[in-house]
LOKOL-920597 format. One record per residue: residue in one letter; chain; x, y, z of N, C-alpha, C, CB in turn. Coordinates in nm, 3 decimals, always signed. Each point is the difference from the previous one (the first is absolute). Glycine has a CB too. Layout:
BEGIN
> res/chain/n_east/n_north/n_up/ca_east/ca_north/ca_up/c_east/c_north/c_up/cb_east/cb_north/cb_up
> A/A/X/Y/Z/X/Y/Z/X/Y/Z/X/Y/Z
...
END
This chain:
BEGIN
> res/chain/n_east/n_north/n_up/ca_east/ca_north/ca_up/c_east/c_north/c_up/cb_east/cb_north/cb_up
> X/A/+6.769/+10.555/+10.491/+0.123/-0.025/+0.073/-0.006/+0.080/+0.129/+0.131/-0.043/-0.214
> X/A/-0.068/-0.019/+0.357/-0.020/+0.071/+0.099/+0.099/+0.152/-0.009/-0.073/-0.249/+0.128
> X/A/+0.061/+0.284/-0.008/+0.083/+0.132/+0.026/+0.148/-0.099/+0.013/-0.205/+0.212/+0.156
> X/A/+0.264/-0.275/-0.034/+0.079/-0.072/+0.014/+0.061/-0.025/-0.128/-0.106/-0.068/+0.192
> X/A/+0.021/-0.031/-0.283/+0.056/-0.108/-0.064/+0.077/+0.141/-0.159/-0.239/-0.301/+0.113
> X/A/+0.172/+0.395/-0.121/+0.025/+0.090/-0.094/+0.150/+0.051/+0.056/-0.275/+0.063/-0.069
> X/A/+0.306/-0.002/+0.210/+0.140/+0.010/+0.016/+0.073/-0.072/+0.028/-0.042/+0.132/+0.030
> X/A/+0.001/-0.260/-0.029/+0.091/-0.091/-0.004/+0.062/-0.039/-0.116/-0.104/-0.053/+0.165
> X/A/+0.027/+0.064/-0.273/+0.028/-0.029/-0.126/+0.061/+0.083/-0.084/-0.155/-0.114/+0.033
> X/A/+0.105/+0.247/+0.015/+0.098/+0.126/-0.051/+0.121/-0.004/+0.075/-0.185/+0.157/-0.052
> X/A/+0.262/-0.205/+0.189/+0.098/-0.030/+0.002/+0.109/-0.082/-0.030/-0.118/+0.092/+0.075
> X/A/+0.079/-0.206/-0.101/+0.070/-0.109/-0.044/+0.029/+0.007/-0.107/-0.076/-0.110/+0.118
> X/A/-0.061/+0.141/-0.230/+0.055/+0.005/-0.186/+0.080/+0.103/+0.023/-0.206/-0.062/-0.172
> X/A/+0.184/+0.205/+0.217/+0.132/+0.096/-0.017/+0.142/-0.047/+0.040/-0.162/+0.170/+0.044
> X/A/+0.196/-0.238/+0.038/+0.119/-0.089/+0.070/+0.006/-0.107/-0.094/-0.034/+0.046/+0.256
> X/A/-0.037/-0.095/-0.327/+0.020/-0.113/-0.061/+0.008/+0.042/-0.163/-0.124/-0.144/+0.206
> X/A/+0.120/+0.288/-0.240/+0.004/+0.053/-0.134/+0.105/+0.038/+0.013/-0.194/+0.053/-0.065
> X/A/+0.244/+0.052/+0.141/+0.155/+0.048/+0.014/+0.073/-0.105/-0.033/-0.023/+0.153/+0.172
> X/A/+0.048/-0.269/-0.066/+0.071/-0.116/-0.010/+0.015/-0.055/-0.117/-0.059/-0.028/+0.186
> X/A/-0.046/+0.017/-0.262/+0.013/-0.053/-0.134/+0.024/+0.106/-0.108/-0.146/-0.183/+0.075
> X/A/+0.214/+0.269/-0.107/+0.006/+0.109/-0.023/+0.176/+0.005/+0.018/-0.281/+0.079/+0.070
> X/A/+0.304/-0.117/+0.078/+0.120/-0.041/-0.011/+0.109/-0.084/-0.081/-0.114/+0.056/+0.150
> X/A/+0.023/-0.180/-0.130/+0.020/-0.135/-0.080/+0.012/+0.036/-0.120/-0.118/-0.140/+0.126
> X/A/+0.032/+0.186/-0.217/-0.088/+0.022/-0.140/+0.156/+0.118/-0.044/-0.380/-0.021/+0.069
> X/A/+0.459/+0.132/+0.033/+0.099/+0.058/-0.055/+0.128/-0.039/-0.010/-0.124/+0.127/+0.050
> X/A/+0.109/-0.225/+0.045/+0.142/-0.068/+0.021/+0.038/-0.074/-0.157/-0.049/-0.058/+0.299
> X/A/-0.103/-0.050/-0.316/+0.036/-0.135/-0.106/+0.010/+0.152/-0.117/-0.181/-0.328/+0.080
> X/A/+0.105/+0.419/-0.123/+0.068/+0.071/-0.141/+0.116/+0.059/+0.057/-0.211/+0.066/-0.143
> X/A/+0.283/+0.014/+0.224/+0.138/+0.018/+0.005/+0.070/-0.086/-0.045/-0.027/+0.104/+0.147
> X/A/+0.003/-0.266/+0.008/+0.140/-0.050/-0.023/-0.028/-0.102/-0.080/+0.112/+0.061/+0.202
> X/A/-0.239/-0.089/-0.305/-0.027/-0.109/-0.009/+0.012/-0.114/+0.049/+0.003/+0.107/-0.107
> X/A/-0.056/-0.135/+0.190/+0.036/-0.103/+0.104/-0.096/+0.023/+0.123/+0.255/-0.011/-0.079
> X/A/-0.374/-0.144/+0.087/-0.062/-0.010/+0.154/+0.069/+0.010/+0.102/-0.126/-0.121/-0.069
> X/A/+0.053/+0.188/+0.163/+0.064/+0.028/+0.119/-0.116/-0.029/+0.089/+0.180/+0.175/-0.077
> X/A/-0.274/-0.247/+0.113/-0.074/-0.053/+0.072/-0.004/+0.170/+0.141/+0.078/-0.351/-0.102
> X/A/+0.020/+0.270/+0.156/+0.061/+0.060/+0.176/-0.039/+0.161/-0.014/+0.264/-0.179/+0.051
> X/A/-0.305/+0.266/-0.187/-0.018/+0.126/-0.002/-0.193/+0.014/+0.018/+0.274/+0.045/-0.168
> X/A/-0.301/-0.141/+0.182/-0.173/-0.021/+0.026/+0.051/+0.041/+0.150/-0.153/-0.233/-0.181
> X/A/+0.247/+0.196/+0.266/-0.047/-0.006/+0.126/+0.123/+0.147/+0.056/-0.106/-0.336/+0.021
> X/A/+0.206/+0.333/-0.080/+0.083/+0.066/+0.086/-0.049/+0.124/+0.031/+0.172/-0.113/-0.078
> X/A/-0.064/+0.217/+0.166/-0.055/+0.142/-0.011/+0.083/+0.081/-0.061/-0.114/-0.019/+0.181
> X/A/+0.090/+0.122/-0.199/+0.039/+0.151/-0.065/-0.007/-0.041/-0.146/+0.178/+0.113/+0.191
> X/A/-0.124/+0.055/-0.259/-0.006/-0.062/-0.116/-0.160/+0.106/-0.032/+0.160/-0.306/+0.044
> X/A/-0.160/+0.335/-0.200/-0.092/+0.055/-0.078/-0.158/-0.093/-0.020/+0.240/+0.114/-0.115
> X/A/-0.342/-0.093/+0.185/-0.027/+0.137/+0.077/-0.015/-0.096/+0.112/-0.124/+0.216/-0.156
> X/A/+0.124/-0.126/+0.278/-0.031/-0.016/+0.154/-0.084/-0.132/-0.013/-0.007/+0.272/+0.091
> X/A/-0.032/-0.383/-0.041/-0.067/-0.112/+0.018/-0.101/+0.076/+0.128/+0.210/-0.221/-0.091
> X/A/-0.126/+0.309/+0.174/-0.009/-0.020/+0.155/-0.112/+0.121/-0.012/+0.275/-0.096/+0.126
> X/A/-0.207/+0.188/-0.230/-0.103/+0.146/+0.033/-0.120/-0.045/-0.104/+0.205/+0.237/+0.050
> X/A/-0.182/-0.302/-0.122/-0.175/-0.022/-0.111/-0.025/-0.066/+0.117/-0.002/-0.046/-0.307
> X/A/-0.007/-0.045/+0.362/-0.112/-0.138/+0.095/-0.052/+0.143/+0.135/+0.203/-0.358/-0.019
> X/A/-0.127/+0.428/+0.046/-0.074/+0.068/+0.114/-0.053/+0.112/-0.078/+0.144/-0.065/+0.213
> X/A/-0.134/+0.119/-0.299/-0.096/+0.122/-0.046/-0.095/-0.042/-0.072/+0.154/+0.148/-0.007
> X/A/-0.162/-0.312/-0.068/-0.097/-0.047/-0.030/-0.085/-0.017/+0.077/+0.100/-0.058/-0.122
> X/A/-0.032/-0.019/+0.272/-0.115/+0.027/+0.078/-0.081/+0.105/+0.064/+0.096/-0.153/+0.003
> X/A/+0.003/+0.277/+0.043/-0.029/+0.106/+0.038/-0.108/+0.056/-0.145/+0.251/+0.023/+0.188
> X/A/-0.246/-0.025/-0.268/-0.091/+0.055/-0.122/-0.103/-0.051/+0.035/+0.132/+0.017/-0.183
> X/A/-0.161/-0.181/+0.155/-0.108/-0.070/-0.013/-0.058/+0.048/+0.144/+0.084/-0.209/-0.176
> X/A/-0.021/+0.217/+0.303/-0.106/+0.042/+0.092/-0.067/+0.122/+0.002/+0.109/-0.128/+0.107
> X/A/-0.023/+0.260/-0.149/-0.025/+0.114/-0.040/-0.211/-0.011/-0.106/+0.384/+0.047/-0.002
> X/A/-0.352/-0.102/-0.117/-0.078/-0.037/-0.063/-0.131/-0.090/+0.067/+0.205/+0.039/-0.152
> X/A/-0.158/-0.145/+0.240/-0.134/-0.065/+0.054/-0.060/+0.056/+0.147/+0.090/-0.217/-0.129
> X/A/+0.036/+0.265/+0.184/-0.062/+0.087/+0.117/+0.017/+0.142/-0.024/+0.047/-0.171/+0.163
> X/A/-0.026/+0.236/-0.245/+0.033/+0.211/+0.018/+0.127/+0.006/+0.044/-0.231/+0.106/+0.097
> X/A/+0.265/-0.028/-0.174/+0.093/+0.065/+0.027/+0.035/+0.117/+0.103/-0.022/-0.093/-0.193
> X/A/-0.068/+0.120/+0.244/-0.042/+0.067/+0.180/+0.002/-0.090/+0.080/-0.152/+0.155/-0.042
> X/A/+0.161/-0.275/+0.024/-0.056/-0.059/+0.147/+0.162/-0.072/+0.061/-0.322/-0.082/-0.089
> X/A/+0.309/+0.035/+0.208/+0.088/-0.040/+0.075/+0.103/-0.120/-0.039/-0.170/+0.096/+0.141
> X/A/+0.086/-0.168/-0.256/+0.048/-0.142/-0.030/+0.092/+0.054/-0.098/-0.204/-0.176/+0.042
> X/A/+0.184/+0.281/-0.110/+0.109/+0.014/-0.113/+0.128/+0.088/+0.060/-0.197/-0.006/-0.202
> X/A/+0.127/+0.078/+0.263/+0.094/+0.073/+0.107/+0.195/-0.100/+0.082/-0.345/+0.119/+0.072
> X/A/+0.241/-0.230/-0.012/+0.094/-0.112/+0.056/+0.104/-0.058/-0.157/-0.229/-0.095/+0.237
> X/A/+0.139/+0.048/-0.330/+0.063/-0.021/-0.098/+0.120/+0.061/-0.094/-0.196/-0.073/+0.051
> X/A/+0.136/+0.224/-0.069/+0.086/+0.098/-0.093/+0.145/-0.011/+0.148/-0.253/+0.226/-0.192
> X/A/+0.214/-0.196/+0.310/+0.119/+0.022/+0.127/+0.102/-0.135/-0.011/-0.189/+0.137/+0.195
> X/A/+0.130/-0.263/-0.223/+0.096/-0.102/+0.030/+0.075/-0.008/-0.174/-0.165/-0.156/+0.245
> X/A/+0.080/+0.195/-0.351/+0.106/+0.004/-0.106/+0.101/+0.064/-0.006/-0.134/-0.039/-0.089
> X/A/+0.094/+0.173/+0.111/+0.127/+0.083/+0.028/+0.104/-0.054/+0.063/-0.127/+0.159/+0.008
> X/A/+0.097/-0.244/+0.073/+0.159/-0.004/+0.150/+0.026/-0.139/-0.088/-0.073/+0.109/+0.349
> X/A/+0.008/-0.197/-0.494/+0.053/-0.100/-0.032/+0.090/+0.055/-0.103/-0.179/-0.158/+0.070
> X/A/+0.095/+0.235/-0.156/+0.083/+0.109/-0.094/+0.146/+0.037/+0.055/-0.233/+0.112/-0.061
> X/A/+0.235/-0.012/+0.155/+0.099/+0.070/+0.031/+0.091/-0.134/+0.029/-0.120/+0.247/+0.086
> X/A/+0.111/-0.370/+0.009/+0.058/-0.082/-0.017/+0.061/-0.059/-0.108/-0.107/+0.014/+0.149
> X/A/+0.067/-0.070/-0.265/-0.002/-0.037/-0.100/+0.124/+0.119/-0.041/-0.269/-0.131/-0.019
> X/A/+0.265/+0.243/-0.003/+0.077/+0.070/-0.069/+0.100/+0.072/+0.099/-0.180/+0.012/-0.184
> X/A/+0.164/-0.064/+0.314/+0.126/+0.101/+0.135/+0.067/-0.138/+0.013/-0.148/+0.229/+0.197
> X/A/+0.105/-0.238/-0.083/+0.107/-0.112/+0.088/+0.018/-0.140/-0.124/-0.120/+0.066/+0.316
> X/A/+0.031/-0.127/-0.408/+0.024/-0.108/-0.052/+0.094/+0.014/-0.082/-0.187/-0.067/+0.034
> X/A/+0.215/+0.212/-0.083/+0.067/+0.039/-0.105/+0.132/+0.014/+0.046/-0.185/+0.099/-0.106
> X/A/+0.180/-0.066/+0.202/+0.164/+0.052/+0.085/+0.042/-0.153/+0.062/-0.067/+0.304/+0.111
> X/A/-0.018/-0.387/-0.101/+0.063/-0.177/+0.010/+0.020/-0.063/-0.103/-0.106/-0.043/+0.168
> X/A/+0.076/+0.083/-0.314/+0.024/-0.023/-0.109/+0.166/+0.042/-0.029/-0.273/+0.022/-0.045
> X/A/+0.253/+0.097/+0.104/+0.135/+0.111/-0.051/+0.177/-0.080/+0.088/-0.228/+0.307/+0.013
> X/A/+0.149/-0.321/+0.139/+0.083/-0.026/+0.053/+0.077/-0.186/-0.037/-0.135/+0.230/+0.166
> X/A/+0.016/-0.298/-0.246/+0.022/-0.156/+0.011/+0.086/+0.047/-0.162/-0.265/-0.187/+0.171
> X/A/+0.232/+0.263/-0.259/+0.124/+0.014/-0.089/+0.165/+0.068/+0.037/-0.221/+0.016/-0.143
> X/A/+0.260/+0.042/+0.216/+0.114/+0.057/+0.044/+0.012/-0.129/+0.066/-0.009/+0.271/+0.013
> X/A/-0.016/-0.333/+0.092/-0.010/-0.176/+0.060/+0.072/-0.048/-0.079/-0.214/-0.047/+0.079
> X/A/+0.145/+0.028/-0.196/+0.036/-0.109/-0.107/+0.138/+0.037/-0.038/-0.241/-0.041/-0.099
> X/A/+0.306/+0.181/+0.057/+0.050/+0.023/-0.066/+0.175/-0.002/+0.130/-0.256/+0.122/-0.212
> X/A/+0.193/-0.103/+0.328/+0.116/-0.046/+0.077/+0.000/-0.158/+0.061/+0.012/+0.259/+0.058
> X/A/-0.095/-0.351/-0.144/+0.032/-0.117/+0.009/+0.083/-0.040/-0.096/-0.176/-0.026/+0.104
> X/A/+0.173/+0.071/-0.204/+0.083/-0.020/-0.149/+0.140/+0.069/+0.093/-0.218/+0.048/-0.277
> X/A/+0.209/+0.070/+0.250/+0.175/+0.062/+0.026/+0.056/-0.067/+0.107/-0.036/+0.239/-0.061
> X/A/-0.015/-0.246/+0.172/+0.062/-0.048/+0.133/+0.029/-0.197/-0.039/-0.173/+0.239/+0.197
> X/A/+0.065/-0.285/-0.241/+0.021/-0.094/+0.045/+0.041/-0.118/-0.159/-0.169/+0.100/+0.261
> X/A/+0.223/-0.016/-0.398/+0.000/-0.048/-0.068/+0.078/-0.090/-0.050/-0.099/+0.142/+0.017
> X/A/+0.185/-0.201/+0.086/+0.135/-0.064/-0.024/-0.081/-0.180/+0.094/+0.263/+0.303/+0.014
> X/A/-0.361/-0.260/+0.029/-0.108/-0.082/+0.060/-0.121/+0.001/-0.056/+0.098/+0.029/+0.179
> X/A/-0.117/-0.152/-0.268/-0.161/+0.025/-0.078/-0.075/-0.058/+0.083/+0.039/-0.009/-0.238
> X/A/-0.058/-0.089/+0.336/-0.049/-0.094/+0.063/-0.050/+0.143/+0.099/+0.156/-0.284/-0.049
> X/A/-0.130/+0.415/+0.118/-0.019/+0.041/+0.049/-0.057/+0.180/-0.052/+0.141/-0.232/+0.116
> X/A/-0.116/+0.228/-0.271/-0.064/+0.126/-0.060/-0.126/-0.104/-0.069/+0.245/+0.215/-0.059
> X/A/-0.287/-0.300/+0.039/-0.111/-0.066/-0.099/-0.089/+0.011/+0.049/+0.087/-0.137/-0.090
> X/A/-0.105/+0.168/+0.206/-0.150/+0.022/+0.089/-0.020/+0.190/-0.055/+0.052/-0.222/+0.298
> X/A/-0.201/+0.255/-0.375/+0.014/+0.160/-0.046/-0.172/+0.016/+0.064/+0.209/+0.027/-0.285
> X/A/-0.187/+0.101/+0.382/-0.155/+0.044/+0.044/-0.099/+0.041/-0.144/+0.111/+0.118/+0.258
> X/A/-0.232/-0.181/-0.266/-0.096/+0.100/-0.025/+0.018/+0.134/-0.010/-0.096/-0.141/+0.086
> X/A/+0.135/+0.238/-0.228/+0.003/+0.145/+0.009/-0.145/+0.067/-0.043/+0.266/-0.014/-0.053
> X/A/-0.352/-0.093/-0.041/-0.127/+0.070/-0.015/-0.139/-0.032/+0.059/+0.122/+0.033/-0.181
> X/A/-0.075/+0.056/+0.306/-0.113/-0.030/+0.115/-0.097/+0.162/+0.001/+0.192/-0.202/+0.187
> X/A/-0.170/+0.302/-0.250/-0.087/+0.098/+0.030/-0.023/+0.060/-0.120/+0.065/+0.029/+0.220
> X/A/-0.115/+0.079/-0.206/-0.050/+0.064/-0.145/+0.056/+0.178/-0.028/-0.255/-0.182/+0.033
> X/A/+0.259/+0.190/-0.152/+0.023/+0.168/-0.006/-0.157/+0.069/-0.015/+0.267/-0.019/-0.142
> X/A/-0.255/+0.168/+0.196/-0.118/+0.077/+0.034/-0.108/-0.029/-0.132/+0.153/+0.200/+0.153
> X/A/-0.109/-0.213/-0.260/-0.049/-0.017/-0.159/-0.068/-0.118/+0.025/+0.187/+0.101/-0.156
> X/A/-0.109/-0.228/+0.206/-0.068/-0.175/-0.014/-0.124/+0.050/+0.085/+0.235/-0.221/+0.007
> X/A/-0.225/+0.277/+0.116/-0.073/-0.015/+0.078/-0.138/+0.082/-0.016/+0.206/-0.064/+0.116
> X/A/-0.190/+0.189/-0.193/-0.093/+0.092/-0.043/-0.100/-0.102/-0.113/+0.188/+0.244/+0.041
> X/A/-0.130/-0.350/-0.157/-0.039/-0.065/-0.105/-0.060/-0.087/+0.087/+0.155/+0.040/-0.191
> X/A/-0.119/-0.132/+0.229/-0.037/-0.110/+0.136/-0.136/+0.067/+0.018/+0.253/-0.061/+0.151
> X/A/-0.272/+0.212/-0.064/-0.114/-0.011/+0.025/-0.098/+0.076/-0.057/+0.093/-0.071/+0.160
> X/A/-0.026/+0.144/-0.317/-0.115/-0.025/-0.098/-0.109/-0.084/-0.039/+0.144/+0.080/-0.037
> X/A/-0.037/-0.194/-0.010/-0.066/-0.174/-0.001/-0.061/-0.008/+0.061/+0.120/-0.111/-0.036
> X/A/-0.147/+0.091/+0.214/-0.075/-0.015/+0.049/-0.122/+0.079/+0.009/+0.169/-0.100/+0.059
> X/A/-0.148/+0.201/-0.021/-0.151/+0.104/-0.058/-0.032/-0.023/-0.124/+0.046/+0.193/+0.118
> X/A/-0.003/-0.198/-0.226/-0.048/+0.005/-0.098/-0.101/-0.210/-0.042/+0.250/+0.282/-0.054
> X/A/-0.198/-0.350/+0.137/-0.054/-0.139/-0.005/-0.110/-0.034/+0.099/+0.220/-0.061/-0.075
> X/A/-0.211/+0.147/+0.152/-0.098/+0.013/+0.096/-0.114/+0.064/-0.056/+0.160/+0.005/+0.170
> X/A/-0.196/+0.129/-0.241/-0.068/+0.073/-0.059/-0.020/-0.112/-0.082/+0.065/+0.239/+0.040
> X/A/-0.013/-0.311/-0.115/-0.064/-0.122/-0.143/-0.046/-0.151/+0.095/+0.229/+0.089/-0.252
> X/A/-0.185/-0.092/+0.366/-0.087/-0.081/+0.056/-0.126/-0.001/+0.052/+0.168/-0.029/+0.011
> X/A/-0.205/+0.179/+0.044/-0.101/+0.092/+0.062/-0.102/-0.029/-0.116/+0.151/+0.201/+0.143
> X/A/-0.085/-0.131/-0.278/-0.104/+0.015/-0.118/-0.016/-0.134/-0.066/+0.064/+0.243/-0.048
> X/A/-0.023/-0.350/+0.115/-0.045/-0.154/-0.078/-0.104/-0.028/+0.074/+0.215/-0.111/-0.072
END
């Protein structure tokens, strides 16, 4: 397998294991498919932080962990990370208080509270730390396949 095709593959299955992972907790909670949790965001664990530390790993592993390529990599996870768990989280926070003054204000009007933002758009420091366990840790079992 090439260099390329190895972090490519360690990114996607990690993004594509989380996701299902999602799915797979939802149907034993609520019993009940929920398709739309394959794709959405937030939510146990990070989708966003496994796919970039998978990749950041897998390059680590095919190029060193000294050299420049992992360097660029480990730098842009971080600022997806910190995203993922700062600002996405505080648009999460803010689209629930939203919601909740669409109900009070406007509840004598349903035609105009029935529209409700997206509240689980980011992650807590925990999702995001697990998130990019997964990914290192799928990257390392892709490396060793």
């Amino acid at each position: 397998m090439g260099e390329g095709l190895e972090v490519i593959i360690s990114a996607v299955l990690s993004n594509f294991l989380a996701q299902f992972y999602k799915f797979v907790s939802h149907l034993i909670v609520n019993k009940e498919f929920n398709f739309k949790r394959l794709f959405q965001t937030g939510g146990m664990p990070s989708s966003h932080s496994s796919f970039m530390m998978g990749m950041t790993t897998s390059v680590g592993l095919v190029k060193g962990f000294n050299t420049a390529e992992f360097a660029i990599a480990l730098t842009i996870s971080f600022v997806v990370m910190y995203d993922a768990a700062g600002l996405r989280r505080a648009v999460g926070r803010q689209a629930s208080v939203l919601n909740q003054i669409l109900v009070e204000v406007f509840s004598e009007h349903p035609h105009l509270s029935g529209q409700k933002f997206r509240e689980l758009l980011g992650h807590t420091p925990v999702e995001v730390f697990i998130g990019a366990a997964l990914g290192a840790a799928i990257a390392v079992l892709v490396h060793w396949w």
